[in-house]
N, C-alpha and C positions, 0 to 999 in steps of 0.2 A: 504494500500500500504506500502511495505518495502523500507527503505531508510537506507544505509550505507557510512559511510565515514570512515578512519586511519587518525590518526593525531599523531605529532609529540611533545612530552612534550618538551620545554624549561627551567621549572625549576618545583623541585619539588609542586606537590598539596597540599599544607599546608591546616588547618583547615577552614582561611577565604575562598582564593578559591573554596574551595571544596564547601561550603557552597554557594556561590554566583551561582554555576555553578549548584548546587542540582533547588536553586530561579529561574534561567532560565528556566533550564529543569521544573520545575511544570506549567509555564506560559504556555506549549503547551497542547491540545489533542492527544497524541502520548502515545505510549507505550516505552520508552528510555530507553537504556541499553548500558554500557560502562564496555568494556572487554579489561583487561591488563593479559599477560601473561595467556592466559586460562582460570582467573576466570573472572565471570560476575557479576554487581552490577546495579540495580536500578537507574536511575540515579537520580531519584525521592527523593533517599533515601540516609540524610546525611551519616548513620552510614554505612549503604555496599561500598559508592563512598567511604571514607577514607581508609574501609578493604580493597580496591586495592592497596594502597599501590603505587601509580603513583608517579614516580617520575622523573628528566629530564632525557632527554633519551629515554626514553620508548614511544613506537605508540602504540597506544590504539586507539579501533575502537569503535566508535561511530555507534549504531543500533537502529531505529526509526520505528515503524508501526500505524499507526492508519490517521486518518485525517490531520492531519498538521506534518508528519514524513518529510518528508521533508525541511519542515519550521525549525524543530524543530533543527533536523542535522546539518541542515547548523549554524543556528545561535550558535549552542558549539562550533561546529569546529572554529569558527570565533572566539570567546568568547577566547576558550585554544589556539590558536594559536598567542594571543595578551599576552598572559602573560609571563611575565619576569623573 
């Protein structure tokens, strides 16, 4: 099943974040992919989540398939919308 949500940056994705938020997204069985500006990254994946380039400002949409796509979406979106 496919799950999609847009979210809204608050402040730029520095390296810890991006990192923390790579750690979320592995805990699920989903396929996650996080799209700013047209490119797409892994979310799974420190080094393509940083090559987005996210910074506040910017909606990035949050894309999940598999078993807990769902699960998985919701808890980023919750995750980057608490950050400062």
């Amino acid at each position: 099943m496919s799950y999609v949500k847009e979210a809204q940056i608050n402040c730029n994705l520095g390296t810890i974040a991006a990192a923390e938020l790579v750690k979320k997204a592995r805990a699920f069985d989903a396929d996650i992919v996080l799209t700013n500006h047209g490119k797409s990254a892994n979310a799974k994946n420190l080094y393509e989540v940083e090559k987005l380039g996210i910074v506040s400002g910017n909606i990035i949409t949050i894309s999940a398939d598999g078993p807990q796509a769902q699960q998985a979406v919701d808890h980023l979106y919750g995750f980057i919308n608490q950050l400062q």
